[in-house]
N, CA, C and O atoms as a GROMACS GRO file, in nm:
protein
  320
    1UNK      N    1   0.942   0.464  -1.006
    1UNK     CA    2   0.983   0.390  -1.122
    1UNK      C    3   1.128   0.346  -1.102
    1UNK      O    4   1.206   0.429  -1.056
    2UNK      N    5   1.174   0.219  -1.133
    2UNK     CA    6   1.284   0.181  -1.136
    2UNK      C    7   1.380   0.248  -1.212
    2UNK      O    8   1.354   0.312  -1.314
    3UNK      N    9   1.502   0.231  -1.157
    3UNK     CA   10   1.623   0.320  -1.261
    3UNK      C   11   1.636   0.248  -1.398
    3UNK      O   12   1.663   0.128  -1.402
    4UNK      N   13   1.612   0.335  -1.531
    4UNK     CA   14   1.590   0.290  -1.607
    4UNK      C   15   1.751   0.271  -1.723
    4UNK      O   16   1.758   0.234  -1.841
    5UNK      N   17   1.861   0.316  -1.623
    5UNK     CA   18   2.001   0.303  -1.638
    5UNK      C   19   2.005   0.133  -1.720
    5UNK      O   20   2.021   0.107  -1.840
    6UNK      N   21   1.989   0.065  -1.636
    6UNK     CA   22   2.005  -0.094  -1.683
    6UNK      C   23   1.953  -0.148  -1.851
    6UNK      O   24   2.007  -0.204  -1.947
    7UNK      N   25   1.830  -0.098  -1.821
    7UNK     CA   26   1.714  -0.168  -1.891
    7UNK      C   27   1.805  -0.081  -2.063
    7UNK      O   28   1.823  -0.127  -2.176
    8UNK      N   29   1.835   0.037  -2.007
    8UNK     CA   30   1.917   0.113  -2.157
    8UNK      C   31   1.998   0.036  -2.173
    8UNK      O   32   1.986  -0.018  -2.283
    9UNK      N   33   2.075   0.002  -2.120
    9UNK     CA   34   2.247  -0.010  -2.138
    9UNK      C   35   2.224  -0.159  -2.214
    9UNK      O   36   2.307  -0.195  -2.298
   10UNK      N   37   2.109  -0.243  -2.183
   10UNK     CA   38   2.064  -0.386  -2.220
   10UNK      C   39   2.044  -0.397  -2.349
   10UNK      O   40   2.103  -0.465  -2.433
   11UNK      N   41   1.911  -0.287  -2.361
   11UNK     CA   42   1.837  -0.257  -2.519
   11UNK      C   43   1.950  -0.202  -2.597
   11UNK      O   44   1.966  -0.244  -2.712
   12UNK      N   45   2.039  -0.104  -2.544
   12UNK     CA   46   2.148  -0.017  -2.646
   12UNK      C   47   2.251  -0.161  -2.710
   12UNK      O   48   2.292  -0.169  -2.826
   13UNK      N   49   2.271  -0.247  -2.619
   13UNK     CA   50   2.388  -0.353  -2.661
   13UNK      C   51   2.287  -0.462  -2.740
   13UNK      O   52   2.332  -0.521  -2.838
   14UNK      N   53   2.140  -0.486  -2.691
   14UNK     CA   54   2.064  -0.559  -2.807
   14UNK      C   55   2.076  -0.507  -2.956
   14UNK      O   56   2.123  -0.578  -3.044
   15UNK      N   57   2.017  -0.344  -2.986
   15UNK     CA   58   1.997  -0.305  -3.070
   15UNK      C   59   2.167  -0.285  -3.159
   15UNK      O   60   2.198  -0.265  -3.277
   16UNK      N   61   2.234  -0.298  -3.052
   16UNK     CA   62   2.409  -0.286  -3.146
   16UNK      C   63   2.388  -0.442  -3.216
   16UNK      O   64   2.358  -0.457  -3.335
   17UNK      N   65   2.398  -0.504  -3.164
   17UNK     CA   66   2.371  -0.667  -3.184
   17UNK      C   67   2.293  -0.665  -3.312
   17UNK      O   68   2.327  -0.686  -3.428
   18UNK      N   69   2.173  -0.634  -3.256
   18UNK     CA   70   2.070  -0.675  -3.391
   18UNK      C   71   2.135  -0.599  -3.548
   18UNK      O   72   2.120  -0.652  -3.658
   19UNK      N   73   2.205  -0.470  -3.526
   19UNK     CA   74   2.242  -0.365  -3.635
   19UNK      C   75   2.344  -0.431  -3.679
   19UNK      O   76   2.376  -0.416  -3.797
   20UNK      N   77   2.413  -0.512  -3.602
   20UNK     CA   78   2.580  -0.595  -3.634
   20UNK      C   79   2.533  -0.695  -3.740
   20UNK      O   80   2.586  -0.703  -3.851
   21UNK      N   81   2.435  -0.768  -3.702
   21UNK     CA   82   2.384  -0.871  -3.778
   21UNK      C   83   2.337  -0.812  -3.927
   21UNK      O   84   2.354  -0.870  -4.034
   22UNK      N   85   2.283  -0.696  -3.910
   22UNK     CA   86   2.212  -0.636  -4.036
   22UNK      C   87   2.353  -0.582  -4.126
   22UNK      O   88   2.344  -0.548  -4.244
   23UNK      N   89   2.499  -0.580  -4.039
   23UNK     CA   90   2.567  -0.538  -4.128
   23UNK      C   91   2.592  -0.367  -4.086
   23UNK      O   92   2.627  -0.285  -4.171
   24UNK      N   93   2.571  -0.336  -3.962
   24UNK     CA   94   2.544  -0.162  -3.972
   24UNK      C   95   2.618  -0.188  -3.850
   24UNK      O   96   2.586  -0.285  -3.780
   25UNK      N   97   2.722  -0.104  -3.814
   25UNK     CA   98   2.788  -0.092  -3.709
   25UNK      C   99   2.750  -0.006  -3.605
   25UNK      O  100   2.687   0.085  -3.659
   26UNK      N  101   2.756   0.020  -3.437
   26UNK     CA  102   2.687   0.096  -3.369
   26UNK      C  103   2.859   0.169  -3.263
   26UNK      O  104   2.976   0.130  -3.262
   27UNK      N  105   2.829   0.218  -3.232
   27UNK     CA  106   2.907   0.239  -3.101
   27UNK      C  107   2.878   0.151  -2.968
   27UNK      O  108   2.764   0.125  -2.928
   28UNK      N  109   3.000   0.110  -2.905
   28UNK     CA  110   2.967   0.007  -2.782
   28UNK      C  111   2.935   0.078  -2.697
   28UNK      O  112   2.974   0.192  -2.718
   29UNK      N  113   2.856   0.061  -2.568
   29UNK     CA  114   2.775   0.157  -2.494
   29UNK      C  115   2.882   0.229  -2.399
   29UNK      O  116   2.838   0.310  -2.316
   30UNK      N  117   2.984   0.212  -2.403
   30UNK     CA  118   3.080   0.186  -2.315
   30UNK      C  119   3.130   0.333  -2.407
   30UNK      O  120   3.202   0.402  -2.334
   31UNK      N  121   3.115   0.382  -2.515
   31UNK     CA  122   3.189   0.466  -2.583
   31UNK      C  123   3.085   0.603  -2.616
   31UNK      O  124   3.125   0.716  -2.645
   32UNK      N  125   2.922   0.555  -2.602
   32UNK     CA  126   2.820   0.670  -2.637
   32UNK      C  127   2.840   0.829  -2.596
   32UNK      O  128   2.914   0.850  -2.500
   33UNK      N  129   2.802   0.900  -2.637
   33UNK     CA  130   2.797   0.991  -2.557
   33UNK      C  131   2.764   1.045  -2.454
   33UNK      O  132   2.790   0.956  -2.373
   34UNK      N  133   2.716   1.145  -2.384
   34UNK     CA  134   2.609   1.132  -2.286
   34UNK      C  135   2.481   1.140  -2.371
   34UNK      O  136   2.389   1.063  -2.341
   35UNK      N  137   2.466   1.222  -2.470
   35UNK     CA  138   2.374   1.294  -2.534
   35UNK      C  139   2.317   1.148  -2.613
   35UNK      O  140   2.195   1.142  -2.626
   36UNK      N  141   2.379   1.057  -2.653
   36UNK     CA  142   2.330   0.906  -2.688
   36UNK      C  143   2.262   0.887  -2.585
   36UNK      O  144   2.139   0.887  -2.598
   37UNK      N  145   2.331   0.862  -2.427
   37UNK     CA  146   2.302   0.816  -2.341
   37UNK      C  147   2.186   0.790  -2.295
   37UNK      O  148   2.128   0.687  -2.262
   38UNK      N  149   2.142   0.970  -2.299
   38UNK     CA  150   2.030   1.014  -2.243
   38UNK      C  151   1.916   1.023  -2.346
   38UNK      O  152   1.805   1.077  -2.350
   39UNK      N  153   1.991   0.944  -2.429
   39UNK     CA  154   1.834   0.916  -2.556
   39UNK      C  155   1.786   0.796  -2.530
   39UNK      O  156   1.667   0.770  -2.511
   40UNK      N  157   1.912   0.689  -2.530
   40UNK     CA  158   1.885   0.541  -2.473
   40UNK      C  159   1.810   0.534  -2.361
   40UNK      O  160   1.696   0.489  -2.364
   41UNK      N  161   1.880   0.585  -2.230
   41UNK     CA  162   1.767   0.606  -2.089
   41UNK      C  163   1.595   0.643  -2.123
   41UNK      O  164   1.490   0.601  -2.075
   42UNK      N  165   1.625   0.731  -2.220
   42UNK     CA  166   1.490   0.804  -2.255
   42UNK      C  167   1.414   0.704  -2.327
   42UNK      O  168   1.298   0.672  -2.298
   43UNK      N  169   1.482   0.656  -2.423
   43UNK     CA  170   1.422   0.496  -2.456
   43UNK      C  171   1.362   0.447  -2.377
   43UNK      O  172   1.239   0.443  -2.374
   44UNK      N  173   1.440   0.399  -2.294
   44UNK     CA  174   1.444   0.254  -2.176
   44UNK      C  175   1.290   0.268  -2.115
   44UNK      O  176   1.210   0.180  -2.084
   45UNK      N  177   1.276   0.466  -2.106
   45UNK     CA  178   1.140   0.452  -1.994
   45UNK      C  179   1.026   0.486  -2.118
   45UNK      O  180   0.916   0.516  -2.071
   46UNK      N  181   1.032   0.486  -2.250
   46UNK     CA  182   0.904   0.439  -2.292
   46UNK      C  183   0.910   0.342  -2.345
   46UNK      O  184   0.837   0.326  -2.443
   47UNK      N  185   0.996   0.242  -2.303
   47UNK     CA  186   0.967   0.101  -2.336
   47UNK      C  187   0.918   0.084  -2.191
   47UNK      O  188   0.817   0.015  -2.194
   48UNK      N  189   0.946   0.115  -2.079
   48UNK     CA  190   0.917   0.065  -1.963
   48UNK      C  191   0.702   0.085  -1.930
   48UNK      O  192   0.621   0.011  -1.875
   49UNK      N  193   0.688   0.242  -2.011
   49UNK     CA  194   0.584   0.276  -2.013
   49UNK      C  195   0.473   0.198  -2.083
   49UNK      O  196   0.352   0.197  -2.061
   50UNK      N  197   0.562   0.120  -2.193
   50UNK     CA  198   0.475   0.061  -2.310
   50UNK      C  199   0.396  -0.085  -2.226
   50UNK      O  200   0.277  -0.111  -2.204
   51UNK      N  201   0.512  -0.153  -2.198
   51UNK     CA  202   0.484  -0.282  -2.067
   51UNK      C  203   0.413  -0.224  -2.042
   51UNK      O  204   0.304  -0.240  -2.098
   52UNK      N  205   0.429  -0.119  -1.940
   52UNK     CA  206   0.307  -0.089  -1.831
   52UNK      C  207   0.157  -0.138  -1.933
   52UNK      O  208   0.073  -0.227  -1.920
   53UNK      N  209   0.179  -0.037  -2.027
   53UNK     CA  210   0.018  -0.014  -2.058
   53UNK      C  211  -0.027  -0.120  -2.085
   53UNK      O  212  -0.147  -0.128  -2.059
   54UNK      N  213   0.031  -0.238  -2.140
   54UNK     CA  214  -0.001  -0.343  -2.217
   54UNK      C  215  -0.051  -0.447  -2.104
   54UNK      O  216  -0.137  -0.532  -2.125
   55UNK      N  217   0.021  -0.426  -1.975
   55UNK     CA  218  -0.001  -0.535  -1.898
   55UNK      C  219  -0.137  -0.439  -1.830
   55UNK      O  220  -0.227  -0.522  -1.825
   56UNK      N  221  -0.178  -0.343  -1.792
   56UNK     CA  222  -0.311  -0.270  -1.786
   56UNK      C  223  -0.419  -0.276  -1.851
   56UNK      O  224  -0.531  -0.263  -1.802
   57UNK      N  225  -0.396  -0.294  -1.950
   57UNK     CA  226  -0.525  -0.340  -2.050
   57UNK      C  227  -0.580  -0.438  -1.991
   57UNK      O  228  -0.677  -0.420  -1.918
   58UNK      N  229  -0.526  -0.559  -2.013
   58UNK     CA  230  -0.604  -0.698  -1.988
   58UNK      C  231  -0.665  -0.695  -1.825
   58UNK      O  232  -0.768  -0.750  -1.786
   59UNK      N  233  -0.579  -0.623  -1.755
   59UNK     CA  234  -0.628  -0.621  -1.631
   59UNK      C  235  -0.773  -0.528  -1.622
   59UNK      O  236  -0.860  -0.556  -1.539
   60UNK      N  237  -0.788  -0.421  -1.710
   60UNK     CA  238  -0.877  -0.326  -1.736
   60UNK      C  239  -0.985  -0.415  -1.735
   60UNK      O  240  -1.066  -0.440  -1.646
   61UNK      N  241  -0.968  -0.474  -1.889
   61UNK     CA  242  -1.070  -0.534  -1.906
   61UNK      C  243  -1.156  -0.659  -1.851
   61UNK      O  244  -1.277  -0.677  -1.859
   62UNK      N  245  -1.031  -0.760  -1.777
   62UNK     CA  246  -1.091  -0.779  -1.628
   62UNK      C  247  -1.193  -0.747  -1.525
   62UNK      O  248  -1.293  -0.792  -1.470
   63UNK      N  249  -1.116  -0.649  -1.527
   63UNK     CA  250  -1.220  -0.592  -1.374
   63UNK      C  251  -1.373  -0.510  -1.480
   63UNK      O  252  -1.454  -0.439  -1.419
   64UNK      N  253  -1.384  -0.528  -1.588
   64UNK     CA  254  -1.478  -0.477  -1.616
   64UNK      C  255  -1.590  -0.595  -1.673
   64UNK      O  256  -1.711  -0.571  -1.679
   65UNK      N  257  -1.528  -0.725  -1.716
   65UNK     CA  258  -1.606  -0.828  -1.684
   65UNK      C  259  -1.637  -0.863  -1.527
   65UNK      O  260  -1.739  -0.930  -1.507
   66UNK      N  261  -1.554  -0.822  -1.408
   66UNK     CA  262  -1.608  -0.854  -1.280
   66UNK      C  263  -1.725  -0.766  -1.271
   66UNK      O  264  -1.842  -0.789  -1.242
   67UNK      N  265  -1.668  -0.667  -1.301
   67UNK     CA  266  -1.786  -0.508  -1.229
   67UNK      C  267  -1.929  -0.613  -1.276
   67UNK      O  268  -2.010  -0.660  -1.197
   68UNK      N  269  -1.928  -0.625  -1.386
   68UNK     CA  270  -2.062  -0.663  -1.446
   68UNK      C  271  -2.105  -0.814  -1.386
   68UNK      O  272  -2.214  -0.837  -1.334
   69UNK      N  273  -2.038  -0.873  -1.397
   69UNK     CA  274  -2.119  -1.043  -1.303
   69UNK      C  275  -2.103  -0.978  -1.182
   69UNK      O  276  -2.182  -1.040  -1.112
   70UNK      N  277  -2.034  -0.864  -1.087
   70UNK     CA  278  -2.077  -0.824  -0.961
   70UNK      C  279  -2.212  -0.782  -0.917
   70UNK      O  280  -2.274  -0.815  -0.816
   71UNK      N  281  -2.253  -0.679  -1.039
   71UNK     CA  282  -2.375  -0.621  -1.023
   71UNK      C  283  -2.480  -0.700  -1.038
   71UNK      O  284  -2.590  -0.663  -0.997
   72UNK      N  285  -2.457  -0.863  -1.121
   72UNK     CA  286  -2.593  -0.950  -1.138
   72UNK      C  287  -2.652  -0.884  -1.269
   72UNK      O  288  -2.759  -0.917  -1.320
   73UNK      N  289  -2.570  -0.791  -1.313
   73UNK     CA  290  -2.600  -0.837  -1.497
   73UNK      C  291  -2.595  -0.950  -1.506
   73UNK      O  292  -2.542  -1.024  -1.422
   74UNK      N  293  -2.672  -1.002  -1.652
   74UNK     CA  294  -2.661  -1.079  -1.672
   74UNK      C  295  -2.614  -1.101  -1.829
   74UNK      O  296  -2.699  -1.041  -1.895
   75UNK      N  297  -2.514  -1.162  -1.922
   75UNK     CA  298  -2.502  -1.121  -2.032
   75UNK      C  299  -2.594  -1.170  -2.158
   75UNK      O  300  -2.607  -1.290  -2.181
   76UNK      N  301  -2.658  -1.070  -2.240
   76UNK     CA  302  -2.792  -1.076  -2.327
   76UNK      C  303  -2.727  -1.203  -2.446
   76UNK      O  304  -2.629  -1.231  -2.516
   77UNK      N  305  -2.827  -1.235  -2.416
   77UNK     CA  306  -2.803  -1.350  -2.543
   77UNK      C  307  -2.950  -1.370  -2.635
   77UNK      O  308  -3.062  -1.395  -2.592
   78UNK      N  309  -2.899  -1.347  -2.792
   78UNK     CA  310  -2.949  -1.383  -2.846
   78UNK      C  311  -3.024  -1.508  -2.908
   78UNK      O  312  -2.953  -1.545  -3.002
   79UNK      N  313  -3.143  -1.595  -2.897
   79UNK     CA  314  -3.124  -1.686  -2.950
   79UNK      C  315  -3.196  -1.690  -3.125
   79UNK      O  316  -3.302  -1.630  -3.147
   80UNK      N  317  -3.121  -1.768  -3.239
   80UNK     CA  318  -3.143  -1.763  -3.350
   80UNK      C  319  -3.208  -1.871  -3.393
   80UNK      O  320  -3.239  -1.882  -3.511
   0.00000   0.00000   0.00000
């Protein structure tokens, strides 16, 4: 997995941003703690995890329309 250092330090200065706008002040990342830090990082990789899954799905379900036109199923159709 990529170092997920970046992807924090990105989202932590988005989410200051977005809170600035709302009127709510944040600490600049430059000032966090570690103990922030390592919540943000900790962030970073289940946002990184979330992508993953999301871009897995469609691929899932892909290969599970192949499996089936592989085997020469054929898909049932009703007619009304």
């Amino acid at each position: 997995m990529p170092s997920t250092l970046p992807l924090a330090r990105h989202y932590y200065e988005a989410r200051r941003e977005v809170l600035a706008a709302a009127g709510t002040q944040a600490t600049p990342w430059y000032r966090i703690t570690p103990d922030e830090r390592a919540v943000a990082v900790a962030e970073a990789a289940i946002i990184l995890e979330a992508v993953r899954r999301a871009n897995d799905k469609p691929a899932l379900l892909l290969d599970l329309v192949a499996d089936e036109f592989a085997t020469g199923d054929q898909p049932h159709v009703v007619q009304v």
